[in-house]
C-alpha positions in Angstrom: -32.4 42.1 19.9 -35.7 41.7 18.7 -37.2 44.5 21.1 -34.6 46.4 19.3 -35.5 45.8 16.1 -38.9 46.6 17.2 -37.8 50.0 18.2 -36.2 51.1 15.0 -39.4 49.9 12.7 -41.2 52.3 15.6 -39.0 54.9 14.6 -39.4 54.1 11.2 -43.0 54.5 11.4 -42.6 57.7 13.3 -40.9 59.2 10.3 -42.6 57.8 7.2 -46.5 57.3 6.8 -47.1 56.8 3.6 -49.3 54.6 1.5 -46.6 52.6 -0.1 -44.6 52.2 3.0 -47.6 50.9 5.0 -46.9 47.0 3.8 -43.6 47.0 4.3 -44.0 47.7 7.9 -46.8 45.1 8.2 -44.5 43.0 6.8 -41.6 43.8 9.1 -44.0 43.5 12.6 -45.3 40.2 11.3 -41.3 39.0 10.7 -40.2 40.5 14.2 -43.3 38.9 16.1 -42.4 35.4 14.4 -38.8 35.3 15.8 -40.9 36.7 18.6 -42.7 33.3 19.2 -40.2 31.2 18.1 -37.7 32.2 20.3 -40.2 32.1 23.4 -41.2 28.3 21.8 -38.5 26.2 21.0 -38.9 23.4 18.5 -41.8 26.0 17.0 -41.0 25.4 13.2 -40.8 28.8 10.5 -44.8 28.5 9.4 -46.0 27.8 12.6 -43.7 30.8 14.4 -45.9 33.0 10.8 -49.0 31.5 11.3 -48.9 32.3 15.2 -47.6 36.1 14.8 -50.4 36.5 11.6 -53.1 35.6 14.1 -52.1 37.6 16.8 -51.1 40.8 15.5 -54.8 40.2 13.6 -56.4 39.8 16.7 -54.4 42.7 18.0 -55.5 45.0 14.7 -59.2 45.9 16.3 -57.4 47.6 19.7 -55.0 49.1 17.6 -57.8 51.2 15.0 -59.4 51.9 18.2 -56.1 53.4 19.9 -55.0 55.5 16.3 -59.3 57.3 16.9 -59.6 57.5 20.4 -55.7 57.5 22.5 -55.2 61.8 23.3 -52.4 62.4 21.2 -50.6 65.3 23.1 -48.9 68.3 21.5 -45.0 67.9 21.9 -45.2 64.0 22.7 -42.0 62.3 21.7 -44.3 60.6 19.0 -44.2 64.3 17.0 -40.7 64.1 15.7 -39.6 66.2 13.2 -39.6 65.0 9.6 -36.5 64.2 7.8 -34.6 64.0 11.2 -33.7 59.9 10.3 -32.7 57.9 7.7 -35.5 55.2 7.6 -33.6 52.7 5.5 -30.9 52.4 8.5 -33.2 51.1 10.8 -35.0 48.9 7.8 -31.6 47.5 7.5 -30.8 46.9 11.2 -33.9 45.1 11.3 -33.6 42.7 8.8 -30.1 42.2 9.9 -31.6 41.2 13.1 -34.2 38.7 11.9 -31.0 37.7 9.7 -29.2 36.6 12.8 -32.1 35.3 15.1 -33.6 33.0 12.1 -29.8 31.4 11.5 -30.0 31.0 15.1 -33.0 29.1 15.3 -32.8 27.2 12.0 -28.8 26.2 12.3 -27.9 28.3 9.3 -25.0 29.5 8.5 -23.9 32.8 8.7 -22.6 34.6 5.9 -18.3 34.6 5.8 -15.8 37.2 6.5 -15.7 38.5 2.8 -19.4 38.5 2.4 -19.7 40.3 5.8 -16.8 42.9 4.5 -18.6 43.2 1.2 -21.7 43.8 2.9 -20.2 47.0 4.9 -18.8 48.3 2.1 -21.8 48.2 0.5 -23.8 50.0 3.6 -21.0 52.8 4.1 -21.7 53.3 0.7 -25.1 54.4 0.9 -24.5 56.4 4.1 -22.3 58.7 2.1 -25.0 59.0 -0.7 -27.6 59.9 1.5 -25.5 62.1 3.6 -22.2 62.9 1.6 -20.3 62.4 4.8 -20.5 59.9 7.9 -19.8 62.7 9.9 -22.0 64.4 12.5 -25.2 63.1 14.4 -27.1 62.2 11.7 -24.9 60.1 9.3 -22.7 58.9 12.4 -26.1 57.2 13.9 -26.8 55.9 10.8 -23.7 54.5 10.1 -23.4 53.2 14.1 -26.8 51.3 13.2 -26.2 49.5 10.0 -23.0 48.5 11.2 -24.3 47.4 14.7 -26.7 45.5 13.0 -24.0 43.8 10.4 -22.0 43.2 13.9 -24.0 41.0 14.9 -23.8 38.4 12.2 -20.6 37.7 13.5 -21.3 37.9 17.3 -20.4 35.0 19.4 -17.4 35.1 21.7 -18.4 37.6 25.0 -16.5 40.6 24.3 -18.3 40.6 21.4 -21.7 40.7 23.2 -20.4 44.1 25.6 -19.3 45.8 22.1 -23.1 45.4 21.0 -24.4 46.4 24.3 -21.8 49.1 24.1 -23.2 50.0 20.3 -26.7 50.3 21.9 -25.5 53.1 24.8 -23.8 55.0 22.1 -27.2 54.8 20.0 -28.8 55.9 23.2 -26.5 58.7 23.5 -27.1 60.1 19.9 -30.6 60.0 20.6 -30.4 61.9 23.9 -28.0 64.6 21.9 -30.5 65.0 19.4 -34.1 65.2 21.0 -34.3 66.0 25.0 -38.2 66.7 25.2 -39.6 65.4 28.6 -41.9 62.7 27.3 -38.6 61.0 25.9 -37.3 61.1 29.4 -38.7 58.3 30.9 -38.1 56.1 27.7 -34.2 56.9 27.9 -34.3 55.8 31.4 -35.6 52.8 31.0 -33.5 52.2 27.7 -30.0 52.5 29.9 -31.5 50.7 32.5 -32.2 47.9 30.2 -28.5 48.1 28.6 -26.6 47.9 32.0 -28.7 44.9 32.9 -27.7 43.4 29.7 -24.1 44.4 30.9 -24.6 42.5 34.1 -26.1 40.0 33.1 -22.8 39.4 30.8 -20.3 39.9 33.3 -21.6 37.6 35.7 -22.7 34.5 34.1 -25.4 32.5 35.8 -27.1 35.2 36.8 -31.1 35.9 36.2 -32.9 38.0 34.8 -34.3 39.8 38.4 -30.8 40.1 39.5 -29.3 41.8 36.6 -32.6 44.4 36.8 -32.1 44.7 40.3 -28.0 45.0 40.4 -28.4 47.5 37.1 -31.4 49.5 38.8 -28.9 50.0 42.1 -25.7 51.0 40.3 -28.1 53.7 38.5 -29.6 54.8 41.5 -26.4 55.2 43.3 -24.6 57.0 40.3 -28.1 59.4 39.9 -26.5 62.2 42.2 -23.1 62.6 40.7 -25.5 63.2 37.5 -27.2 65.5 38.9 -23.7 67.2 40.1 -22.4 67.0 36.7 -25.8 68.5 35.6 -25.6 71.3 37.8 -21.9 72.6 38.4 -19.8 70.6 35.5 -19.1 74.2 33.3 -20.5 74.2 30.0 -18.7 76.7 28.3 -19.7 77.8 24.9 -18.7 76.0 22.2 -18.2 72.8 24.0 -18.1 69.6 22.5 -21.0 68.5 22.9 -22.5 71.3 21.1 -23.0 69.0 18.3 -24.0 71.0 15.1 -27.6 70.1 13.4 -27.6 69.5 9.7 -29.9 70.5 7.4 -33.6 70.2 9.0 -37.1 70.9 7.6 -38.1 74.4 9.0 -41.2 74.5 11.0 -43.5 77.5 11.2 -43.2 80.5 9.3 -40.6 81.2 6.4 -39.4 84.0 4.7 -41.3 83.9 2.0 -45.5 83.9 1.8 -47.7 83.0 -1.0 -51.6 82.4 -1.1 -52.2 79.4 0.5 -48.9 79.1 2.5 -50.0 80.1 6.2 -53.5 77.9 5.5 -50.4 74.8 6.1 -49.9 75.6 9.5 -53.6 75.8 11.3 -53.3 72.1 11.0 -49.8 72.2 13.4 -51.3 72.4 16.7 -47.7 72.4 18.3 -46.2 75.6 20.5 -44.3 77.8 18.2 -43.3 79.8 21.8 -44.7 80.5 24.9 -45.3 83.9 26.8 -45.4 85.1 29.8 -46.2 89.0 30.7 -44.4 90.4 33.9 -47.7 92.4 35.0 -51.2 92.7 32.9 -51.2 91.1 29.1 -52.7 93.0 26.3 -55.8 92.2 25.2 -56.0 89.3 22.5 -56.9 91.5 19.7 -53.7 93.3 20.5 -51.4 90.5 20.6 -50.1 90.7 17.1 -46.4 88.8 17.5 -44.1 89.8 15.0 -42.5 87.4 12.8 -40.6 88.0 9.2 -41.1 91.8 7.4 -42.1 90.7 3.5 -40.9 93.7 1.1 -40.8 92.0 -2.1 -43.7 90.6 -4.6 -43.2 89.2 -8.1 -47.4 89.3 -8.0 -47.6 85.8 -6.4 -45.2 85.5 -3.5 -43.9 87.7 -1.4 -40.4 87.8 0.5 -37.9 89.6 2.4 -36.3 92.2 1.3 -33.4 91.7 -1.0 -32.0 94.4 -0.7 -29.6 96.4 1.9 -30.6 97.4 4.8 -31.8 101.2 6.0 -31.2 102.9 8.8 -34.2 102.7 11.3 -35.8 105.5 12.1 -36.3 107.5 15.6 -39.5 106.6 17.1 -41.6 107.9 20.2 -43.1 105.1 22.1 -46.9 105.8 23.5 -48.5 104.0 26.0 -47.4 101.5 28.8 -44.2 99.4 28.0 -45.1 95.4 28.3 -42.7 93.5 30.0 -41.8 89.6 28.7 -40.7 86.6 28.7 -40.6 84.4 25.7 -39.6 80.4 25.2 -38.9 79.9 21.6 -39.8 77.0 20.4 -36.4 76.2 17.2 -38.1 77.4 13.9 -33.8 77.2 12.0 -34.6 80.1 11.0 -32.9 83.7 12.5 -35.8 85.8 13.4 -37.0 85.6 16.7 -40.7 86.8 18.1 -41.7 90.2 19.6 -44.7 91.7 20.4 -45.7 94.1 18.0 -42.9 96.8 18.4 -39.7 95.8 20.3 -38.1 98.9 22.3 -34.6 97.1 21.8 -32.9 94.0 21.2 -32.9 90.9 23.9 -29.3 90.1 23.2 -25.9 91.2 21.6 -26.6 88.5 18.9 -29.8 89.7 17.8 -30.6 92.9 15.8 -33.2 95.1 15.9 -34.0 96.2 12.4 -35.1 99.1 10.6 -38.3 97.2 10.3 -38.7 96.1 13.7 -37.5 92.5 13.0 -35.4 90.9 15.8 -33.0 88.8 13.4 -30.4 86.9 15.0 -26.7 85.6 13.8 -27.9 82.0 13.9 -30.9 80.1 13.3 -32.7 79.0 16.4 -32.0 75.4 16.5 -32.5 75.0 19.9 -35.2 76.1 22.8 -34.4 79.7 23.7 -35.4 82.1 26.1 -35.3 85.6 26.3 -36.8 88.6 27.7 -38.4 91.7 25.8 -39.8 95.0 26.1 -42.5 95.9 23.4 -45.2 99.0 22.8 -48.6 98.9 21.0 -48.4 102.5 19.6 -45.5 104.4 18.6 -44.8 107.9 16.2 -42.2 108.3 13.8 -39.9 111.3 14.8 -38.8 111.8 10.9 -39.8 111.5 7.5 -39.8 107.9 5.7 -35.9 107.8 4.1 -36.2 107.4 0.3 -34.7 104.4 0.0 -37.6 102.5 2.2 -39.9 104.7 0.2 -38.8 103.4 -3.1 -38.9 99.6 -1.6 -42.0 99.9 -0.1 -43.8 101.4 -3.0 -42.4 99.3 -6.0 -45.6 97.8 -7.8 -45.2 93.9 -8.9 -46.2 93.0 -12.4 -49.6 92.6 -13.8 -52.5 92.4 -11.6 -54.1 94.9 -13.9 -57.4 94.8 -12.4 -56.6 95.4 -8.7 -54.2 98.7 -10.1 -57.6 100.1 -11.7 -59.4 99.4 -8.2 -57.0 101.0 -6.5 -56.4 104.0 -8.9 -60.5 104.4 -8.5 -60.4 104.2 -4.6 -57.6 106.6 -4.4 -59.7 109.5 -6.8 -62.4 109.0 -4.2 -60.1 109.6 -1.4 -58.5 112.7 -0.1 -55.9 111.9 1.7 -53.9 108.5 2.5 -56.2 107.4 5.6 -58.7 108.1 3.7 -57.8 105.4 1.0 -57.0 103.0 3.7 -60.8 103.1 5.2 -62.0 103.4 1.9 -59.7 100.2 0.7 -61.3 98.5 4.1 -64.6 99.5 3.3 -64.3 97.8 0.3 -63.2 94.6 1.5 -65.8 94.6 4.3 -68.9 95.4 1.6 -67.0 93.3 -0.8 -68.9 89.7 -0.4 -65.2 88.6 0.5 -65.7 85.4 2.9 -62.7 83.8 5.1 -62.2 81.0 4.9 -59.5 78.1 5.5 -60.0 76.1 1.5 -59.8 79.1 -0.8 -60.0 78.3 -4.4 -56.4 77.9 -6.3 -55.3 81.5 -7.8 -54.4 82.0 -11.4 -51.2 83.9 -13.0 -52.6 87.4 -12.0 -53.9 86.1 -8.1 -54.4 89.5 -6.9 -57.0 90.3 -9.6 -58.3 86.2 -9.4 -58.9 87.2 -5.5 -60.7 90.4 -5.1 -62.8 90.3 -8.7 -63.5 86.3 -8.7 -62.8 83.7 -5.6 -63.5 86.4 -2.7 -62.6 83.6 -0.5 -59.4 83.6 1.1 -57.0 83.4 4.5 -55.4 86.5 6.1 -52.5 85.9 3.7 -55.0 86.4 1.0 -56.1 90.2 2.1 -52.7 91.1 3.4 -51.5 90.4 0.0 -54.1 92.0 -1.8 -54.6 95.1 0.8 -50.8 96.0 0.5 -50.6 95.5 -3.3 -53.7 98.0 -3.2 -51.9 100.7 -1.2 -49.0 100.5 -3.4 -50.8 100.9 -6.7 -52.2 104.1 -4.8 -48.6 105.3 -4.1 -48.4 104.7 -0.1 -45.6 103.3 1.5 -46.8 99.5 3.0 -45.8 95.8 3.5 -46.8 92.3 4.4 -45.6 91.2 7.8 -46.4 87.7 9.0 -46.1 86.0 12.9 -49.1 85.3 15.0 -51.5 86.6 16.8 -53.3 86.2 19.7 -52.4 82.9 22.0 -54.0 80.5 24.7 -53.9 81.3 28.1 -52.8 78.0 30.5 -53.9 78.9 34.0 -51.4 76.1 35.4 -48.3 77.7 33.6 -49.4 81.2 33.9 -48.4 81.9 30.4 -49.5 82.5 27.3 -49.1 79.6 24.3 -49.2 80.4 20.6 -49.5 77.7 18.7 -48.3 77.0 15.1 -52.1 77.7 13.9 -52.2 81.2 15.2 -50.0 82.2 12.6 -51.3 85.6 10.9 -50.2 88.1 8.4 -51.3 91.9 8.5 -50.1 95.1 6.6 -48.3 98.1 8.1 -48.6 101.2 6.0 -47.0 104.7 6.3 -49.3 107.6 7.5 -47.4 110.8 7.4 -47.7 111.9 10.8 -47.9 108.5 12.0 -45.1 106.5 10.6 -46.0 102.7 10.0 -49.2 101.6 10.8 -50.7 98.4 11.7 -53.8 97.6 9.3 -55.5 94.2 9.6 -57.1 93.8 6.6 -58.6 90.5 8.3 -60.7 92.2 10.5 -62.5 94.1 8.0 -63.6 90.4 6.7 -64.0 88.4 10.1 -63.1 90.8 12.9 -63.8 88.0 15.3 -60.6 86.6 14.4 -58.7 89.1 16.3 -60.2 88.2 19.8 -60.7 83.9 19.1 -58.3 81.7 17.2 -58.4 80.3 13.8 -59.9 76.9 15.4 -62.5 79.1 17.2 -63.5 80.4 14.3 -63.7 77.8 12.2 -64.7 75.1 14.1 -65.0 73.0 11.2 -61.1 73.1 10.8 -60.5 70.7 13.9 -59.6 67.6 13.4 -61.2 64.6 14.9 -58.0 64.8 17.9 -58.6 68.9 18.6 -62.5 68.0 18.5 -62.5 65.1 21.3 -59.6 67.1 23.3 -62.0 70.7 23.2 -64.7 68.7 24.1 -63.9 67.4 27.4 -62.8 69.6 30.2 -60.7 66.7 32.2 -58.5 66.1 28.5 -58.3 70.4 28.0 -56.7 70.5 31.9 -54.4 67.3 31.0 -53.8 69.4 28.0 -52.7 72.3 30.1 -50.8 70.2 32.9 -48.6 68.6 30.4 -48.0 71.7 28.3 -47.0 73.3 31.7 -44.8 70.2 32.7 -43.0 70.6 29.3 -42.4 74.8 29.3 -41.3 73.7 32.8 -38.4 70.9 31.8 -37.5 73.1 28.7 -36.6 76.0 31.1 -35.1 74.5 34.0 -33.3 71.4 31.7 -33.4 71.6 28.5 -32.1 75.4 28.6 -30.0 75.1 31.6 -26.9 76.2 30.0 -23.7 78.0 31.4 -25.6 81.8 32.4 -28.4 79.4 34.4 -25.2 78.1 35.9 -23.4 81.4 37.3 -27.1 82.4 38.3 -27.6 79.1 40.4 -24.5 79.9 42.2 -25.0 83.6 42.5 -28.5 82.3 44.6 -26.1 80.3 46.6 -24.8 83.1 47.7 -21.3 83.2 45.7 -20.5 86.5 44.8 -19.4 87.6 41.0 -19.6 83.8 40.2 -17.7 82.5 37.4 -16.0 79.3 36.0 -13.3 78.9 39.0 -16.5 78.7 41.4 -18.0 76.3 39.1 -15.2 74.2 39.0 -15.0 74.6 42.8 -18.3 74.0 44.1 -18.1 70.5 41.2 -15.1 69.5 42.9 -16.9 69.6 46.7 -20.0 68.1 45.3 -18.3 65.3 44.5 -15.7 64.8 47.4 -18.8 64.8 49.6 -20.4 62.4 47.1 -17.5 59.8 47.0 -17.5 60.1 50.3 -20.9 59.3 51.1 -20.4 56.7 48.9 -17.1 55.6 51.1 -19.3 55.4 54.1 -21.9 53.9 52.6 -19.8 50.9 51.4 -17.8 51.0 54.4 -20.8 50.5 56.2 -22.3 47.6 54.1 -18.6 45.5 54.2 -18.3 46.2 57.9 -18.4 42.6 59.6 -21.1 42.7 62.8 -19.4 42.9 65.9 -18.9 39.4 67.4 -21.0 38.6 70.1 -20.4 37.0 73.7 -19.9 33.8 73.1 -17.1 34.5 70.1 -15.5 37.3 72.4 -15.2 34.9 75.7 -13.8 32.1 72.8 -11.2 34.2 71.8 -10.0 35.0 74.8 -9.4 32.1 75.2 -7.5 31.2 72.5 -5.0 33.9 73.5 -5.0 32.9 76.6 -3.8 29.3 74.9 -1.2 31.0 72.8 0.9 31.8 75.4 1.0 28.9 76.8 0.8 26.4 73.8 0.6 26.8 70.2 -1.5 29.4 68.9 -4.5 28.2 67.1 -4.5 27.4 63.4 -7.3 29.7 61.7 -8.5 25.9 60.1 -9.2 24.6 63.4 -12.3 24.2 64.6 -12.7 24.2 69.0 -11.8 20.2 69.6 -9.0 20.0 67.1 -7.9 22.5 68.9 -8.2 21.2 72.4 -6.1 17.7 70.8 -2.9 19.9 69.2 -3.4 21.5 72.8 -3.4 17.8 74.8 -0.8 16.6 72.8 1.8 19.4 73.5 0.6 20.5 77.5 -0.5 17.1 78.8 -0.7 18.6 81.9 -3.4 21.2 80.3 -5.4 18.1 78.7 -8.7 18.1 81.7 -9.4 21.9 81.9 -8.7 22.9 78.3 -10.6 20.0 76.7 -13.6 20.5 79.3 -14.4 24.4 78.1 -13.3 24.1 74.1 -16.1 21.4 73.9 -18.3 22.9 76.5 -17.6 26.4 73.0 -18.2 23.8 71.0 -22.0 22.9 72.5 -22.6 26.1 72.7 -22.0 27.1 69.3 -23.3 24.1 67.2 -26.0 22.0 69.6 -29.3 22.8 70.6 -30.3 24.1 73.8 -33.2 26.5 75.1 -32.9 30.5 74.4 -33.0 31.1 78.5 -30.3 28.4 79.7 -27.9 29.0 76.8 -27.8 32.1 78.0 -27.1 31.3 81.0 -24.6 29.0 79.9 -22.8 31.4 78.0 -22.5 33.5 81.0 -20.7 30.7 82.6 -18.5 29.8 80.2 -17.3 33.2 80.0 -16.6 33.9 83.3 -14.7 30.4 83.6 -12.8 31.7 80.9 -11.9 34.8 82.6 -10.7 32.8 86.0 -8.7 30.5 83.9 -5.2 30.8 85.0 -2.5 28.5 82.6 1.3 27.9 84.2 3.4 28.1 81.6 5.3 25.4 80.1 8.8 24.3 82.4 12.2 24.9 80.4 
């Protein structure tokens, strides 16, 4: 209970790191490694079970600042949870109600009554429903499952009561399995059920030790291991199943729909996969990996958005150059765009649209790993004119800013024609004194003008912002779009992985002639950015973990091994849904598969496992066959049932010969003479070579025995 308790202020940790909440986890390790010692110590009084935990978690405190600089802390790691996934003050509670029950325990206090206990759960169901408004769903169902384990166990004593905790524990174990399944949890969940059904063992069977319950436990898991796997691979998950448990509301990772200066600067610090990529022939070259993510329309003159408005029809495009061919794995973002290289030829699936400004924006948010296959081009040509409707959005200039709408009404005299005010507007950005960089200076109520005319230090969502507000002061068509670019090759994957800190934003502007047009404004600032990474760039931006990891060659190829191992379990587990099913059977040669062969080849996978299983227990109970000695012996006996009374299955070889005396006197001599010569046989001592040979004897005396029967 303690290593419980344990585990949810570890949880608690993982969640919350703040200042304020740093003493009361002190405060809870110190409390949990008392009971700790007094538990392993009996007769240890309260101070003596403090003073012994204070001095050895002090003594620990030197390995544990050198762990938090030095110990690689690897992307995706089931340390990087997601915030706001847990209710902290559930596993706060459990705890104390744990340190409650182990310090009665120790001290012979007494535990609090039924109507404090039922006062006490009222009180903690009413605090799950004001932080969740429900005790429905994973969330407020695990939190509600913890409290009330923990306020279970001030009233645990008889042993049902002890398999309904164990029982609370695998049903905690389960939540946790439905709601994070990355591989690094893997082995903990293993070793978490293992532990359970040893504590299950260990209640069933009383007397038994610690080894034995591991080692019965660790034997039942291993045995039921394939009819996992069976259920794993042929059980039909059909859409919509139960356990399709629906998320609640979760803080979105990555980009959003909406971008302000500053807002992508957030997420060079996330070194976490946002997807990964892999090309079914030659990639494009970095500077042409631009990944398209959410199309901003709208700008109030600080933040811009997506458009609010309807949606236009797209229009007819021709595609130049070579189609790339790909496969992406989503990372979940919860939100409904997914990621395409530049411009997608069509959508990946029937619930995913291809808009009119080449989003791919789905029914649903993406709250699970996703794959998907895509087909993009690099250069394409409108086939007709820009419809008025995405003229008029596109061109709408956002309030004040008066500065930059002088700049740009000064550029565009200059200029002849629209590509002529875009070099011209580059041009001016390049000559500008503008410097990139990742802390730009907070922007006032007009940032566009603040930007160009003062700071001239800014991120790409900086020059995006300003570049497009430019070109729509000058009357073109043009808008913000925002996704990543670029991406790090892993040579033991062979794919591509953009991380959360290659996020990027760019413009696209109408050319006539061209249709949209993809203008970095970026690159007219630091065009090195397009062929290295922000952390490339800017080495100044890694942290103390990036620095140490980019430093050492063995810790990068770790790096890549266990981002490999985890796009690896993600595809073939995580994502192995009821499609990766009819394709497993399909390679199994089943043609048309569908969910009568699933159910089919489950039900033969496990009559062959029950009856391996069968045999294998079949095997174990069958007695040894009985050896010489024990066949010549009874022979004998029947050979003395016929004659006499049958043997008795109490009696040993010379009671036997007396019931036989005393009914066939005239049997007395020879049957007494071989029963005790069994009986030195089986129970003296003689040497290996003339027992043998003695046993050879006996059994051929046996076989000439010949017994008259009795006379009427």
């Amino acid at each position: 209970m303690v290593g419980a308790g344990l585990s949810l202020l570890l949880a608690a940790c993982l969640d919350r790191q703040s200042l304020a909440r740093a003493p009361l986890y002190a405060l809870e390790a110190w409390l949990a490694c008392s009971a700790l010692a007094a538990i392993a110590s009996e007769g240890l009084g309260v101070r003596a079970a403090l003073r012994l935990a204070g001095g050895a978690l002090l003594i620990a405190m030197p390995l544990a600042v050198l762990l938090f600089l030095f110990f690689p802390r690897l992307p995706g790691a089931f340390w990087a949870i997601p915030r706001g996934a847990e209710a902290t003050w559930a596993s706060a509670v459990a705890l104390f109600l744990i340190a409650w029950r182990l310090t009665s325990e120790r001290a012979g206090m007494r535990l609090p009554g039924t109507v404090a206990r039922a006062l006490l759960a009222l009180a903690l169901v009413a605090i799950v429903l004001l932080e969740f408004h429900t005790v429905n769903g994973l969330a407020a169902g695990t939190a509600l499952l913890m409290v009330m384990s923990g306020l279970k166990l001030l009233e645990t004593r008889a042993r049902r009561d002890q398999f309904v905790m164990v029982g609370a524990g695998l049903s905690l174990l389960l939540a946790a399995c439905l709601d994070r399944q990355s591989l690094a949890r893997a082995p903990l969940y293993a070793l978490e059920a293992w532990l359970a059904c040893s504590a299950l063992a260990a209640i069933a069977s009383e007397g038994l030790g610690v080894r034995a319950a591991l080692r019965l436990a660790g034997g039942a898991l291993l045995i039921a291991m394939p009819l996992a796997v069976l259920l794993f691979l042929f059980f039909p998950r059909l859409p919509g199943a139960f356990w399709a448990i629906p998320r609640g509301a979760e803080a979105t990772t990555g980009l959003s729909d909406t971008m302000s200066p500053g807002s992508i600067v957030k997420l060079v610090a996330d070194y976490e996969p946002a997807f990964r990529v892999q090309f079914a022939s030659a990639a494009p070259a970095p500077e042409e990996r631009y990944w398209r993510g959410p199309v901003l329309h709208d700008f109030d003159g600080h933040t811009w958005r997506r458009s609010s408005g309807a949606f236009h029809p797209r229009e007819r495009l021709q595609y130049i150059g070579r189609p790339y061919r790909y496969r992406v794995a989503l990372e979940p973002t919860h939100q409904r765009w997914w990621l395409a290289l530049d411009t997608p030829a069509q959508s990946p699936a029937s619930n995913v649209s291809l808009t009119y400004d080449n989003q791919l924006v789905a029914a649903e948010p993406v709250r699970e790993p996703l794959s998907y296959d895509a087909v993009s081009y690099l250069r394409t040509r409108s086939l007709e004119p820009l419809s008025a409707s995405s003229r008029r959005e596109d061109t709408v200039r956002s309030r004040g800013n008066p500065a930059a709408l002088a700049l740009a009404q000064t550029l565009r005299e200059r200029a002849g024609s629209d590509a002529e005010f875009v070099t011209a507007t580059l041009e001016y950005l390049h000559r500008g004194g503008f410097v990139y960089s990742l802390t730009p200076e907070p922007l006032g109520a007009d940032a566009i003008d603040d930007f160009l005319f003062n700071t001239r230090t800014g991120f790409c969502g900086h020059y995006a912002s300003a570049f497009v507000t430019l070109m729509r002061a000058a009357g073109i068509p043009a808008h913000v779009v925002t996704g990543y670019l670029g991406g790090e090759w892993n040579p033991v994957g062979g794919y591509f992985v953009v991380r959360q800190s290659d996020a990027h934003a760019w413009a696209e502007v109408w050319l006539e002639g061209r249709g949209w047009t993809r203008i970095d404004p970026t690159a007219a600032v630091a065009p090195e950015r397009l062929r290295r990474g922000v952390l490339d760039l800017l080495p100044d931006a890694l942290t103390t973990r990036e620095r140490l990891l980019r430093s050492s060659a063995w810790l990068t190829r770790l790096l890549q091994q266990w981002d490999a191992a985890n796009a690896w379990w993600s595809d073939h587990v995580v994502r192995f849904d009821y499609p990766a099913q009819l394709d497993l059977l399909g390679r199994l040669g089943v043609r048309s598969p569908d969910v009568r062969y699933l159910g089919w080849a489950f039900m033969l996978a496990l009559t062959l496992w029950l009856a391996i299983i069968a045999w294998h227990i079949g095997r174990a109970a069958r007695p040894a066959p009985p050896d010489v000695l024990s066949r010549a012996y009874a022979r004998l006996c029947r050979k003395l049932a016929r004659v006499a009374p049958a043997r008795a299955l109490h009696q040993g070889p010379l009671s036997y010969a007396e019931a036989v005396s005393a009914r066939r006197p005239d049997l007395a001599l020879p049957v007494r003479a071989l029963l005790e010569r069994y009986a030195h046989l089986r129970y003296g001592r003689a040497d290996a070579g003339a027992r043998e040979e003695s046993i050879e004897e006996f059994r051929r005396a046996v076989a000439r025995l010949s017994l008259p029967r009795p006379r009427p």
